[in-house]
Structure formats: structure tokens, C-alpha cells
LUMMAR-706449 format. One record per residue (C-alpha): residue in one letter; x negated, y negated, z. Coordinates in pm, 1 decimal, padded with zeros to 6 digits. Example, Ala and Ser with C-alpha at 12.3 -4.5 7.8 and 13.67 -1.06 7.14 Angstrom:
! residues 2
+----+----------+----------+----------+
: aa :       xx :       yy :       zz :
+----+----------+----------+----------+
:  A : -01230.0 :  00450.0 :  00780.0 :
:  S : -01367.0 :  00106.0 :  00714.0 :
+----+----------+----------+----------+
! end
This chain:
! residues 295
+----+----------+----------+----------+
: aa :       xx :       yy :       zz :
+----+----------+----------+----------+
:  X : -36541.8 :  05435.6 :  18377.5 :
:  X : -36646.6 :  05234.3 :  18058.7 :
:  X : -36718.8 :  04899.1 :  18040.5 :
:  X : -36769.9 :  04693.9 :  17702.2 :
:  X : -36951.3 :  04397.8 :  17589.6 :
:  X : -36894.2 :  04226.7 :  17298.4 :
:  X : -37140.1 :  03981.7 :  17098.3 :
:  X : -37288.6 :  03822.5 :  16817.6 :
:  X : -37626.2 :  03961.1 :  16791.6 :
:  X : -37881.6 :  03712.3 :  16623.4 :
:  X : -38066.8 :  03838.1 :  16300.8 :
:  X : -38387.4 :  03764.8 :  16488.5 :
:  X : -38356.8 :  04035.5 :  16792.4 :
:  X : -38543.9 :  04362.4 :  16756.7 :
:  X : -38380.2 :  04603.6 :  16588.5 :
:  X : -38028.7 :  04799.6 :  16664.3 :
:  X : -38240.3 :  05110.2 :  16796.6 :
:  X : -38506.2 :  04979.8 :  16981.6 :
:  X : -38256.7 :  04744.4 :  17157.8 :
:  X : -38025.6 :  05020.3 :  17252.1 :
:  X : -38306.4 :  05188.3 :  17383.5 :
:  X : -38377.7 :  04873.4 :  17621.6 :
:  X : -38003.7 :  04867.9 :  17654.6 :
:  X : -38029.3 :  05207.0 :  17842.0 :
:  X : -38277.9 :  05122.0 :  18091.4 :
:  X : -38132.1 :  04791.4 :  18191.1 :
:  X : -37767.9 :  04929.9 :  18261.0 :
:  X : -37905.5 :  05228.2 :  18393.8 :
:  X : -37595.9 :  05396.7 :  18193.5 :
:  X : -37604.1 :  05619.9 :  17874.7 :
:  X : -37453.0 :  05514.0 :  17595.2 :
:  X : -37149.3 :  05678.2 :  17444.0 :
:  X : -37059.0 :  05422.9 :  17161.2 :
:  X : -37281.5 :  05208.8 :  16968.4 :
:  X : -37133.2 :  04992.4 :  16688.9 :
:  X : -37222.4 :  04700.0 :  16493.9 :
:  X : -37089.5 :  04537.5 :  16174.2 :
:  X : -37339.7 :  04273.2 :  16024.3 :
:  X : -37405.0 :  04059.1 :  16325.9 :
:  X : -37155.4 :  04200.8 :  16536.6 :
:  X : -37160.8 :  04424.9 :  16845.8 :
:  X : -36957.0 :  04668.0 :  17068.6 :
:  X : -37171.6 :  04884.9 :  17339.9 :
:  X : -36965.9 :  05125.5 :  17529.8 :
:  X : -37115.8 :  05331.0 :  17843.4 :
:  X : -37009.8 :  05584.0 :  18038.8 :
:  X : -37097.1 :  05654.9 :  18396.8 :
:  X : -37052.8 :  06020.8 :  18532.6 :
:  X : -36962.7 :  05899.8 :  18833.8 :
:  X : -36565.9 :  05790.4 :  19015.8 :
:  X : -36551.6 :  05417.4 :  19010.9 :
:  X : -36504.3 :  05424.2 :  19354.4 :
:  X : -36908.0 :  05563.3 :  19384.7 :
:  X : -36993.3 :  05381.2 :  19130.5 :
:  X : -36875.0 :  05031.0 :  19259.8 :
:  X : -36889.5 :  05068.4 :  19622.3 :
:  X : -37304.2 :  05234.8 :  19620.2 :
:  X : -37443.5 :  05335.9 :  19292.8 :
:  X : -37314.4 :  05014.2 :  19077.0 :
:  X : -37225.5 :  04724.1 :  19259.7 :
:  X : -36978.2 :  04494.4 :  19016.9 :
:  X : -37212.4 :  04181.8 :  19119.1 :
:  X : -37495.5 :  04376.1 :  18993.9 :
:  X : -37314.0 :  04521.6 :  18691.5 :
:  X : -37236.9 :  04176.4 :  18598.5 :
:  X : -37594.5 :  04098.8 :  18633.8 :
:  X : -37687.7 :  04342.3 :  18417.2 :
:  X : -37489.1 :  04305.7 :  18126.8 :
:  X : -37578.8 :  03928.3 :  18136.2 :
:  X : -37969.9 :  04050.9 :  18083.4 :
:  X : -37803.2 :  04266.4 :  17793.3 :
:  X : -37631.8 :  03930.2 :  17683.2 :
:  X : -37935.2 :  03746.1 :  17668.6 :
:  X : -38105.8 :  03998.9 :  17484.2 :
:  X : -37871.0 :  03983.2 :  17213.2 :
:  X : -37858.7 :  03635.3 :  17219.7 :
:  X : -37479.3 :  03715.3 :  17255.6 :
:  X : -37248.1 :  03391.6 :  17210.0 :
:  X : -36984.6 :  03596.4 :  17409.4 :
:  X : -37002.6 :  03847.9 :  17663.0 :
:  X : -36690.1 :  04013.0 :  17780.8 :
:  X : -36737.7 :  04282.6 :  18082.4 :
:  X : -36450.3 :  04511.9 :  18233.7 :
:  X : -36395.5 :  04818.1 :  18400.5 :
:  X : -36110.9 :  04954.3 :  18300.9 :
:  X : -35924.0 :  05144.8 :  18610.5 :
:  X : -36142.5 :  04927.0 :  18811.5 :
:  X : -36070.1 :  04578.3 :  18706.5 :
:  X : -35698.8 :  04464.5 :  18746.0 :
:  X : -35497.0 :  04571.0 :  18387.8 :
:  X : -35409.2 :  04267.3 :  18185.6 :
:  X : -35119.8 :  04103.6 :  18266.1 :
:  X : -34867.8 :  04095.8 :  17964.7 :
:  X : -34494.8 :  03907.7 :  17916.1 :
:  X : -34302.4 :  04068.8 :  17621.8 :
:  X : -34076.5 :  03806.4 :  17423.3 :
:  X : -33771.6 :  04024.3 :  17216.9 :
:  X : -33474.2 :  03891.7 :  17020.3 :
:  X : -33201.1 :  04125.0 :  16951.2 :
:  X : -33382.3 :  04426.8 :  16831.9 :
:  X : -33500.0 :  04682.2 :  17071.7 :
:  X : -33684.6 :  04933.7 :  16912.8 :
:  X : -34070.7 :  04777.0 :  16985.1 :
:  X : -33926.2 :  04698.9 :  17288.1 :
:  X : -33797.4 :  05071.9 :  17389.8 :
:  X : -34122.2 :  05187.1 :  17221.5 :
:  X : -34365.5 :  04972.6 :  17423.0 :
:  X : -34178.5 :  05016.4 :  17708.9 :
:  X : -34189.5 :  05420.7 :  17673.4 :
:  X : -34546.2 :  05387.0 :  17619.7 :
:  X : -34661.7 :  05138.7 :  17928.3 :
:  X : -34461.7 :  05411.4 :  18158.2 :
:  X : -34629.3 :  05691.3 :  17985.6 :
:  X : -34964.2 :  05520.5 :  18075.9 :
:  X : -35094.6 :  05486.8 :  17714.1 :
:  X : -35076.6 :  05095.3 :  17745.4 :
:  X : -35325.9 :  04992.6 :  18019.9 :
:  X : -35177.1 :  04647.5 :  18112.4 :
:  X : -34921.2 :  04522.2 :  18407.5 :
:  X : -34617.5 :  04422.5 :  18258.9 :
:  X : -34477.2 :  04106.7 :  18401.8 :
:  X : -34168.5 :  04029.7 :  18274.7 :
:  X : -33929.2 :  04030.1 :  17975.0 :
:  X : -33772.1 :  03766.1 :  17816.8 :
:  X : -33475.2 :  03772.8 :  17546.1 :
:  X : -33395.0 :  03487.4 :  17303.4 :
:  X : -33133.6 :  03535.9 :  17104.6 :
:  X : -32924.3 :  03232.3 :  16920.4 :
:  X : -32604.4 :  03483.8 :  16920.9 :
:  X : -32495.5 :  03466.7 :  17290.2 :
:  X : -32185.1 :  03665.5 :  17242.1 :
:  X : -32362.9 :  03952.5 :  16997.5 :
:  X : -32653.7 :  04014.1 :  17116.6 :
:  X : -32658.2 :  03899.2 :  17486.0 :
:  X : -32690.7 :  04275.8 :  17701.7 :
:  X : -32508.6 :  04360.5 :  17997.2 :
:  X : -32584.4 :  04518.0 :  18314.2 :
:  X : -32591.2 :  04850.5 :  18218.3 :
:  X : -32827.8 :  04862.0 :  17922.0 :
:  X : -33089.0 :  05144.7 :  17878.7 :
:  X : -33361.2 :  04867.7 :  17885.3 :
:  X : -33227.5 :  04689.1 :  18156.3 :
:  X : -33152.1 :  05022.1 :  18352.8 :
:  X : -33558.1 :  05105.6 :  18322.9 :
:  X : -33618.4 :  04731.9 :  18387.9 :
:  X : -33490.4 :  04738.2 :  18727.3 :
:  X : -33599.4 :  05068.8 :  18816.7 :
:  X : -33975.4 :  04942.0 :  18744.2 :
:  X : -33914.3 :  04613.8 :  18936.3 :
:  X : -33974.9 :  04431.4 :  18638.6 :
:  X : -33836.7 :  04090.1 :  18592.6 :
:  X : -33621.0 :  04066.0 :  18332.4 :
:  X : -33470.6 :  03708.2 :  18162.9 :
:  X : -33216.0 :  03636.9 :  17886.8 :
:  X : -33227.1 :  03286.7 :  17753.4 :
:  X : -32946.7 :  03176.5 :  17455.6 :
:  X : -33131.5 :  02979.4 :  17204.7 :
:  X : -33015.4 :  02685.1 :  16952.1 :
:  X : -33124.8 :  02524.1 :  16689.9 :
:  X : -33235.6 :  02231.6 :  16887.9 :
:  X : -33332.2 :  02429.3 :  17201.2 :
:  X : -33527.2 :  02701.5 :  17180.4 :
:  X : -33638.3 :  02708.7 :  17564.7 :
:  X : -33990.4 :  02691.5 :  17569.4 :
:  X : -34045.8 :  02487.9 :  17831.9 :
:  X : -33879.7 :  02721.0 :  18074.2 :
:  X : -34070.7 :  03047.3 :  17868.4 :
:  X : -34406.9 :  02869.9 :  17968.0 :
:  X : -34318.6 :  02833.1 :  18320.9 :
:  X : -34164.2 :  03249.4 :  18293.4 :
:  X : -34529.6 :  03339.4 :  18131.5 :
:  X : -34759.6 :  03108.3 :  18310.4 :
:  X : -34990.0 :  03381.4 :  18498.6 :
:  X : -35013.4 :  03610.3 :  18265.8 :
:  X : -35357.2 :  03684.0 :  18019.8 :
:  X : -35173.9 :  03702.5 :  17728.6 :
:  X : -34806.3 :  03802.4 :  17558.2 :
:  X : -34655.5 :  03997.9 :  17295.6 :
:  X : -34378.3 :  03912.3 :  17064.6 :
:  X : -34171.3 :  04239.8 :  17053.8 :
:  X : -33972.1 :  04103.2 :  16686.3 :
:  X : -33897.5 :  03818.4 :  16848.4 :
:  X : -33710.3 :  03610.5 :  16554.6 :
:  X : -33794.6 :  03272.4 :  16682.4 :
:  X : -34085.2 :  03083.7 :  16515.0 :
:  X : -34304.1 :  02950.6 :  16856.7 :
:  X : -34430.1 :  02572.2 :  16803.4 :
:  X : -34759.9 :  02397.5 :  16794.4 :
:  X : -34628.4 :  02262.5 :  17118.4 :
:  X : -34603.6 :  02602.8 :  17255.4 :
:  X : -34906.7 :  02758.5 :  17163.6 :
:  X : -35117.7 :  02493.9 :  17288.3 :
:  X : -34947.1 :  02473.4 :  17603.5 :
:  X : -34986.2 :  02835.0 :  17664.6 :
:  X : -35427.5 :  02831.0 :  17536.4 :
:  X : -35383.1 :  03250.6 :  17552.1 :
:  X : -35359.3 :  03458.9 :  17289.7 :
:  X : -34977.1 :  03610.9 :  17151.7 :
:  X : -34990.1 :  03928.5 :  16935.5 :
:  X : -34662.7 :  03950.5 :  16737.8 :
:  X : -34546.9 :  04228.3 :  16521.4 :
:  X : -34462.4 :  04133.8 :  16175.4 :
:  X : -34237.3 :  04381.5 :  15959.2 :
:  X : -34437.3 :  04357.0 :  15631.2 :
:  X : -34792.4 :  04430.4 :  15515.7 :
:  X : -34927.9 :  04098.7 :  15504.0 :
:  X : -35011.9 :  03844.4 :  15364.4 :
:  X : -34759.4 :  03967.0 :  15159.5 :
:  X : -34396.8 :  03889.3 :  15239.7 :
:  X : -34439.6 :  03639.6 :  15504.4 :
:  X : -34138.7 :  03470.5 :  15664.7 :
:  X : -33772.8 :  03611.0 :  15682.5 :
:  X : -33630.5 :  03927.1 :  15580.2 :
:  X : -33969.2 :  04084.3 :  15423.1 :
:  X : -33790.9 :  04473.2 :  15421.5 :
:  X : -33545.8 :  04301.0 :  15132.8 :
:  X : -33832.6 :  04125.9 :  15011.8 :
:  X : -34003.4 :  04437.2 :  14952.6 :
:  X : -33737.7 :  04612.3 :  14834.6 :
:  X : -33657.5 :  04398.9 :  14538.5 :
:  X : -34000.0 :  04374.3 :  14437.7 :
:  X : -33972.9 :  04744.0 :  14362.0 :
:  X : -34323.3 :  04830.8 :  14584.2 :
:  X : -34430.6 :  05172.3 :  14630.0 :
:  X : -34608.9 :  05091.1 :  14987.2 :
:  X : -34414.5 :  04940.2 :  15285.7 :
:  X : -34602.4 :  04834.5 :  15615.7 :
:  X : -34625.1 :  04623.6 :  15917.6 :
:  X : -34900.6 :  04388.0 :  16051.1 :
:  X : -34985.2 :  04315.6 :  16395.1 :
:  X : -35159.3 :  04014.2 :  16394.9 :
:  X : -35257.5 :  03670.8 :  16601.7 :
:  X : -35033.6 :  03420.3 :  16602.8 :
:  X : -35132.4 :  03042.1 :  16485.0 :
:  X : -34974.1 :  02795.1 :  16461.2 :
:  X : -34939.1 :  02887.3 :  16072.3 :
:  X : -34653.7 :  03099.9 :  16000.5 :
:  X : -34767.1 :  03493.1 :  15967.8 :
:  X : -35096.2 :  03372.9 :  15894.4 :
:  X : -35293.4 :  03485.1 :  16235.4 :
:  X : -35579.7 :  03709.0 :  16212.3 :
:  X : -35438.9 :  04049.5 :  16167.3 :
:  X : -35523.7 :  04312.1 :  16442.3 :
:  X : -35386.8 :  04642.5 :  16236.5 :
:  X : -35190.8 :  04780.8 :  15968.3 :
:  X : -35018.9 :  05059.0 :  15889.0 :
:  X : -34841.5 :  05202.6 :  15527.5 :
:  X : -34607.0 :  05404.3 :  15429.9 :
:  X : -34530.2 :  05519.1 :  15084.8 :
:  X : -34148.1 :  05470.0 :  14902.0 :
:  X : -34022.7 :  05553.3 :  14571.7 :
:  X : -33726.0 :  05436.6 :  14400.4 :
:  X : -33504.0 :  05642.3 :  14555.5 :
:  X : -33514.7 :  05456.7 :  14867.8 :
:  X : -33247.1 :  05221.7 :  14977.0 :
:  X : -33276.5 :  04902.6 :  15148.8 :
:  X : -33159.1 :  05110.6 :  15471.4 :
:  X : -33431.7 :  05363.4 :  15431.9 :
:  X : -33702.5 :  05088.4 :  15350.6 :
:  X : -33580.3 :  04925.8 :  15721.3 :
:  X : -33546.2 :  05260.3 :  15873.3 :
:  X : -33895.1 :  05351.4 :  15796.2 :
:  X : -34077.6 :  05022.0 :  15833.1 :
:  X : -33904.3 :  05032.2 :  16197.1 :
:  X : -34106.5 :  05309.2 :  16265.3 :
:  X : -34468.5 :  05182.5 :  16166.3 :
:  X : -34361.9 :  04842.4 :  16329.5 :
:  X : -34360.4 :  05065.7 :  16692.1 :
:  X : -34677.1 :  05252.8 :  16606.4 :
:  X : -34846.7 :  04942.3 :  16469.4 :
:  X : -34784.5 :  04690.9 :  16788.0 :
:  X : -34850.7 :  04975.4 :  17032.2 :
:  X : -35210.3 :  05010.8 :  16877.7 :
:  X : -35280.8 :  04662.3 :  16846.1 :
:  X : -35166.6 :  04596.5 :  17223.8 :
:  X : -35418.2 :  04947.6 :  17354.0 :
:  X : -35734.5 :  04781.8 :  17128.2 :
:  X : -35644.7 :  04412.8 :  17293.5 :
:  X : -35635.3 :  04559.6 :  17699.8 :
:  X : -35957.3 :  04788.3 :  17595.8 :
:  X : -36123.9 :  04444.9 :  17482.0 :
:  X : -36207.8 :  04623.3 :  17099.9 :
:  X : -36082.9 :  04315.0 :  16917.3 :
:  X : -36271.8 :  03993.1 :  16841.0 :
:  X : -36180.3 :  03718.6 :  16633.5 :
:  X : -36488.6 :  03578.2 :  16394.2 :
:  X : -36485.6 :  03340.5 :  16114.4 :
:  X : -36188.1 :  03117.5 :  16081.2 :
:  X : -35926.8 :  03419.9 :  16060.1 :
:  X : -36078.0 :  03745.0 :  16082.4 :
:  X : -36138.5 :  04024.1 :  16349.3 :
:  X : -36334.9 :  04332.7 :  16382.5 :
:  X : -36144.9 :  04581.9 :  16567.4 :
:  X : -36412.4 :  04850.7 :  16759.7 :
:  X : -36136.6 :  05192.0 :  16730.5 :
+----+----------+----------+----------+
! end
């Protein structure tokens, strides 16, 4: 079992060892992580015992609650984030996709394989192409779909309706979603209506090559790195506080085929690792557009 709080530790608090030191008595726990960057904080513990021990006799989750709220205090933490992970219920997550599958395939692959600790609710495709990209019944993702029970929604698009309102009402109860290259831009209207957070999956290494079609972008710029971002999303296009990165190199004997080819790759890798840091609560946001991801 490990459970993780995360804070901003004032300057004034006794210093990193002694209070990890206190840390270990009050959470009657030994510590397997400790990390801090300047006046930030991740403390992971481990417990030798099953959850089911440790919740039901040796550590109560009322009084583990209690406890890391002493540990919050002492910090003078601003936030304070506990969960038990295969305790607590997994995250619930909606995936948003357009006509590309392979983050979709990937993450799917991935949440079956158990490496993505989070209870997927539903899909939902948006494409603006009804009669190209629109899948029928007998799809490889809709064939795993059904056999998972998960819900599973196409919506055509248009210019002038991209169905959001009928997206929030689809997403409402999850904690937070993921935009599997999903090629619609989501509005102000949206985000603010949904108040959780969206990670999306950008095919570029930002900030450079923001908007459409960064692979060509990249290509005719003649760069010898490729990547993809995983980032926040604002209400600023590709401008969200990235999560994680990931390069590649490429010379000029690659083709605009091989530069999509390869970035497709790092886009499934990328998003997979950004989704695993955001259910293990490793990520937090400080400043106006940074994070510090704990990995």
C-alpha cells in the first residue's frame, strides 16, 4: 500500500531531515520516498502489511486521514492529497478520440494489462467525417469495448456543433478525462463547465509547433529531434502545463511518413506515462503553468 501527500512546505519549518524524522513517528510508517524540489514535497510510505490489515485493525482510513493532516500542518502544506492506491476507488477516466486509434488501442492495451490504475468510463468519438471515419460494429476497439462493458459513443461533429453539451452530460461523474488525439479544439465554455482537469496528447515537442499538422511542421523545418507533449489543457491552445516529454532523433533521410510513423510511437508512450503519474497523484501544478512531476 502507498499513500502520498503532496505540499508546499514553508521556508520556515525545520529542516527536510528532522521533519522526516517526525514524519515517521506520526504515520507510524517508514518512508520509502522522500522528495522535494525548492518548496515542494512528495512523501511516499510503505506499509508491510495487506490493506485489508492495514485498514480494517492496524490503520484505520479515519485515522490515516488524521494523521497525514498532523503531517499537513507540519508542513504548513497549502494542499494535502491522501490515497491508497488498491484501497481507494481508481480514478474514474472518459477518453475523447477522433479518427486515429493508435493512443486509443495503446491506452486501452495498457488499462487491461493493469499498468493504468484508473476505471475507465466510457469512450467517446468525434469525428466531422461521418462517412470516413465513423466505425462499425465490428471494430477491434469496439469488439474489446463491449467485451469490457464499457460504454462506448460516436458523435458526428460540425463546424457549428461540436456536441459539448451532450459530452458534459457523457463525462459528468468522472475525476478527470483524456484526449486520446482528439482533433477538436474544446472551448472556454467547456472547460469551465467540466472544473476537472483534461490531459491531451499533443504530437510535437512543445511549445514548439503548436496547432495543426506539427509532424509537417517539423519536417520542413529540417529538425533533428521529433517529440510529443502530454500536457494540461487551458483554455489557451497547446499552452497547458506540460506533464512529460519524450524525443526521438531524425536525420535527413527521413520522410514525412517516417517523421509520423515515429512520432506515433512516442505519442503512445508519452500519454500512457502522463495518465500512470496523474492516477498515482505524482503531478502538481505550481506557478501559473508549471508542474513538478514526482517519477
Amino acid at each position: 500500500m502507498v499513500a502520498t501527500l503532496l505540499g508546499r512546505m514553508n521556508p520556515g519549518v525545520p529542516g527536510v531531515m528532522k521533519a522526516k524524522e517526525n514524519a515517521k513517528v506520526v504515520l507510524r510508517a517508514r518512508f520509502t520516498e522522500f522528495t522535494s524540489f525548492n518548496a515542494l514535497s512528495l512523501h511516499r510510505l510503505r506499509r508491510q502489511e495487506t490493506v485489508s490489515n492495514l485498514l480494517c485493525t492496524k490503520w484505520p482510513r479515519a485515522v490515516m486521514d488524521e494523521d497525514f493532516a498532523e503531517l499537513a500542518h507540519h508542513f504548513k502544506a497549502e494542499k494535502s492529497v491522501v490515497r491508497v492506491l488498491g484501497s481507494d476507488p481508481d480514478l474514474k477516466l472518459a477518453v475523447l478520440a477522433s479518427w486515429q486509434d493508435h493512443c486509443l488501442i495503446d491506452l486501452l492495451h495498457r488499462w487491461q494489462e493493469g499498468e493504468l490504475p484508473a476505471n475507465l468510463s466510457c469512450v467517446i468519438r468525434c469525428t466531422t467525417f461521418v462517412s470516413n471515419h465513423n466505425r462499425g460494429p465490428n471494430t477491434h476497439v469496439l469488439r474489446f469495448l463491449e467485451r469490457h462493458g464499457i460504454p462506448y459513443h460516436y458523435l458526428p461533429t460540425s463546424k457549428g456543433n461540436k456536441r459539448e453539451e451532450e459530452i458534459l452530460d457523457l463525462v459528468s461523474g468522472t475525476d478527470f478525462l483524456v484526449l486520446a488525439r482528439y482533433m477538436q479544439v474544446l472551448s472556454p465554455t467547456f472547460l469551465k463547465g467540466y472544473k476537472k482537469d483534461i490531459i491531451n496528447i499533443h504530437h510535437g515537442l512543445l511549445p514548439s509547433f503548436k496547432g495543426a499538422n506539427p509532424y509537417r511542421q517539423a519536417y520542413e523545418a529540417g529538425v533533428k529531434l521529433i517529440g510529443a507533449t502530454s500536457h494540461f489543457v487551458t483554455e489557451e491552445l497547446d499552452d497547458g502545463p506540460i506533464i512529460e516529454q519524450m524525443v526521438d532523433m531524425v536525420s535527413h533521410r527521413d520522410s514525412l511518413h517516417t517523421f509520423a510513423t515515429r512520432s506515433e510511437n512516442l505519442e503512445k508512450q508519452c500519454l500512457a506515462k502522463a495518465i500512470k503519474y496523474y492516477c498515482e497523484q505524482r503531478i502538481m501544478r505550481y506557478s501559473t503553468n508549471k508542474t513538478i512531476v514526482f517519477c
